[in-house]
N, C-alpha and C positions, 0 to 999 in steps of 0.2 A: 580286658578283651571280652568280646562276645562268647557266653560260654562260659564263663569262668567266676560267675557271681555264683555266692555261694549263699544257697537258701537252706531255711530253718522252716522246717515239718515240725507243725505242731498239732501233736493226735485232739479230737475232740472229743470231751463226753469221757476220757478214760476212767474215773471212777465209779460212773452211770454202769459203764459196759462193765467191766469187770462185776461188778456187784449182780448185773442182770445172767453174765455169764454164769455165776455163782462158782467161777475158780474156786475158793474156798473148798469147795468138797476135793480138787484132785484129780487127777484125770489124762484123757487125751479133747485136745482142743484143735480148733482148724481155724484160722484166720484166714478168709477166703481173699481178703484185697491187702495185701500185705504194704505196697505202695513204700513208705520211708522207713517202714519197722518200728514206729511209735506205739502204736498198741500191740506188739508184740514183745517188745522189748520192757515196755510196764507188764504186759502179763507175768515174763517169764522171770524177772526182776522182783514182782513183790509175790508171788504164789509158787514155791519152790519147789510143790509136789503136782505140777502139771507137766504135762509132754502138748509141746506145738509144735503143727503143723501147718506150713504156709504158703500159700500161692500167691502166683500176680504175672499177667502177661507181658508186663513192662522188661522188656531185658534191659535197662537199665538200671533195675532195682536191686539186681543180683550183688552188687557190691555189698549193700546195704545186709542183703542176708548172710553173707561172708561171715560180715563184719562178725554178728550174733552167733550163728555157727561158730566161729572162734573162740566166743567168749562161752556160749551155753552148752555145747558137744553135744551130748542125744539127747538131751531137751528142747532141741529147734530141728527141723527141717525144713530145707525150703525147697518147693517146685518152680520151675517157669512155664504157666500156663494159664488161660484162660479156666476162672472161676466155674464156670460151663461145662468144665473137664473134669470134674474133682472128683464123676464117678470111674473114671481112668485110673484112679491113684489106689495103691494097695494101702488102706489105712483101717485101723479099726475101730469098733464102734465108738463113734464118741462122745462127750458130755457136754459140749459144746461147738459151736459154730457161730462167728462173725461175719459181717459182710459189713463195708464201708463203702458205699457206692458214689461213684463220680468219679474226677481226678483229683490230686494227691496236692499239694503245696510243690512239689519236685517238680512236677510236669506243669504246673501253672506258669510259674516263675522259670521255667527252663528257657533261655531269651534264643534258643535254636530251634525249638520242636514247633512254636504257632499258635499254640493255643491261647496267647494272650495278644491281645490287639495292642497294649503297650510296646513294642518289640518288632522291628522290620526283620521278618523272618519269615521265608519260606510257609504257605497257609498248610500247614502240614497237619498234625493233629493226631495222628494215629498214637491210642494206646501202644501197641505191639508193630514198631518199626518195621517188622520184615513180616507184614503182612495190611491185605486189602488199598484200599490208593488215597491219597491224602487227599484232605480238604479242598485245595487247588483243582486236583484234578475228577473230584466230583463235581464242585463246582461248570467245570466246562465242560463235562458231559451230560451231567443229572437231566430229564426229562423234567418238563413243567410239572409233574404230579411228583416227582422225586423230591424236587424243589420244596411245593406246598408242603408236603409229610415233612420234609425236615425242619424248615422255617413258624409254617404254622402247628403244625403238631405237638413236635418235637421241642420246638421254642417258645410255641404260644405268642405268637410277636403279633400282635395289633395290625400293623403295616405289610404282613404277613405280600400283598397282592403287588406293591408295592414293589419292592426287597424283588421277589421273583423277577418283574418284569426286568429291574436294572439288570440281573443277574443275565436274564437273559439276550440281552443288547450290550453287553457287556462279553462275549465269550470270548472275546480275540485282545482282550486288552490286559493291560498287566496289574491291573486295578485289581482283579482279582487274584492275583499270586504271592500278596503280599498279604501279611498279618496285619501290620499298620494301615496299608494306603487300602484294604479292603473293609475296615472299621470307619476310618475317614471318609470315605466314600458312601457310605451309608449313612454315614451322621449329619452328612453335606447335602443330601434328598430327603431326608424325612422331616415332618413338622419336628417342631421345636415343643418338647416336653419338658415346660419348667416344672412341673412336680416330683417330675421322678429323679432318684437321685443314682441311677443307672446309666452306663453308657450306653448312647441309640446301637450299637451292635450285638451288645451285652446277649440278648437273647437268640439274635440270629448265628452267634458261634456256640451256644449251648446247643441249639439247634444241629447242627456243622456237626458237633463233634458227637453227639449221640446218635445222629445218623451214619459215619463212617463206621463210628467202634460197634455199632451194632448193641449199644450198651441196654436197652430195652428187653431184648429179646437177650440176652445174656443172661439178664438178669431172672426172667419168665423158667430159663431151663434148668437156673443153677438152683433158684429155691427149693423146686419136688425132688432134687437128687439130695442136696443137701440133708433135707426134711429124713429121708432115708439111710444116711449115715447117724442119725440120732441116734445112741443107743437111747432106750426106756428111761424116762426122766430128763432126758439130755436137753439141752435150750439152743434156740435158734435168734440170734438177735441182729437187727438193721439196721446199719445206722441211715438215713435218707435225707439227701440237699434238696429233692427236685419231689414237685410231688404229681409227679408223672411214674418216678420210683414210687413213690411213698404209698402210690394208689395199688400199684402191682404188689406190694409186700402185703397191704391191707389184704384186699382180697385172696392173697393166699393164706392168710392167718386164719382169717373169716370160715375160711371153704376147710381148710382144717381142724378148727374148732367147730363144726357141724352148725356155723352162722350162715344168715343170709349175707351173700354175696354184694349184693348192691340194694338200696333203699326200693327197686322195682320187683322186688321178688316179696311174693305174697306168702310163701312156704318153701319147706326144704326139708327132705325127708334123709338128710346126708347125717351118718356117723359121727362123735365128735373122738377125731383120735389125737388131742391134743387141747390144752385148755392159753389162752391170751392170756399174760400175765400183765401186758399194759393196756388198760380200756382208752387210754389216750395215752397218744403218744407222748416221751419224755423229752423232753427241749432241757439246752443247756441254760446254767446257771445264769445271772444276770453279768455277774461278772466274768465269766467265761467268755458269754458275747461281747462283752467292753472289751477286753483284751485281747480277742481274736474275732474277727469281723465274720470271718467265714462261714464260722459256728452258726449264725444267726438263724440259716434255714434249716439248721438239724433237726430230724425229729428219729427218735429209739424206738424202736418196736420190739417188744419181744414173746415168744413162743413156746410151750414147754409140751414136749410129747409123754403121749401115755405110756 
């Protein structure tokens, strides 16, 4: 039955991250995208003098923290909240900080929530179910510039002018209410791209779904709070699919470490309260990518404060 397939989360980069986190020394840590509990559950499994702390806005992930709370007692706690909120939480200073940004294997493959065009399922999408309006219903409201920002911005979709216009001679039909028959419908109008080895919708639901969850700017408010829960020495590490992320983590890193911001700045009279510990980013193994496809656009960034 729909619903009821049961998927396997596979964390990527775990011994990348751990190593960059530098568990080893001990500590209190915060895993800010908790998601299926993979990289938390290797944290807390192979480093047995850490204390995690964990968020994630997904209430459906809370089983999953249960579960480790059971097994780990006050060495795990978990929140249900946006990353964005982590300076809400009564925590103390810590030696590390995670971020895994995107959605999770859970919610890709979840054949009810939408966010996979595989799957006749409501165009739903939302991170955090009891809040902001689903896919569908942006869709048939979003203004023409709403539109462009989430398709071509957001998605970076070629056809970007395209896509909009269907979208918009489209608002009364059910073409758009579905996950499926709105992927197919898109595939059905745009030229035919034999090189790429992407479905024609591929980037217009990346698009969809970083414009609903707000996951940009999520990410823009969570890093300088983050950054501030460091204690001295403490590390900050990213992991990034999209490099829309990967550009926002750069340039915090950058402005951190008393770098120029962008290749257009001639100088920069800024402080450096924190040193880059990866001058390029760290991509996963070859064979990590062979066995897990998703890995492919990973890239690690990581941060160490003064």
């Amino acid at each position: 039955m729909i619903g009821e397939k049961i998927t396997v989360h596979i964390p990527i980069m775990l011994h990348e991250t751990a190593q960059f986190l530098n568990l080893q020394r001990g500590g209190n840590f915060l895993d800010c995208t908790f998601g299926g509990g993979g990289h938390s559950r290797y944290f807390l499994e192979n480093y047995p003098n850490i204390t995690l702390f964990a968020v994630d806005r997904d209430p459906e992930v809370v089983t999953h923290a249960e579960n480790l709370k059971a097994e780990f007692g006050n060495r795990f706690q978990f929140f249900t909240r946006p990353f964005s909120a982590i300076d809400q939480l009564s925590l103390p200073f810590l030696q590390g900080i995670f971020f895994d940004f995107g959605i999770s294997s859970l919610q890709l493959d979840n054949e009810t929530r939408g966010f996979s065009f595989r799957y006749h399922a409501l165009l739903d999408m939302r991170i955090d179910s009891q809040s902001s309006i689903t896919a569908h219903e942006f869709l048939a409201t979003a203004d023409r510039k709403q539109l462009i920002e989430a398709i071509r911005d957001f998605g970076e979709e070629r056809y970007w002018r395209k896509i909009v216009d269907l979208i918009l001679a489209q608002r009364e039909s059910e073409v758009i209410k579905y996950a499926d028959t709105f992927a197919k419908f898109i595939a059905e109008n745009l030229p035919q791209r034999f090189h790429e080895k992407i479905h024609p919708a591929t980037r217009t639901f990346q698009g969809l779904r970083i414009a609903i969850n707000e996951e940009l700017n999520e990410i823009r408010t969570a890093l300088p709070k983050a950054f501030e829960l460091l204690d001295h020495g403490g590390r900050l590490v990213a992991l990034s699919f999209h490099s829309l992320e990967d550009r926002i983590v750069k340039q915090f890193f950058n402005e951190k470490a008393g770098n120029a911001i962008s290749c257009h700045e001639k100088w920069n009279n800024r402080c450096s309260i924190a040193r880059i510990l990866t001058k390029k980013p760290i991509i996963p193994m070859d064979e990590e990518m062979a066995s897990n496809h998703r890995s492919r656009s990973a890239k690690l960034r990581t941060l160490e404060k003064f």
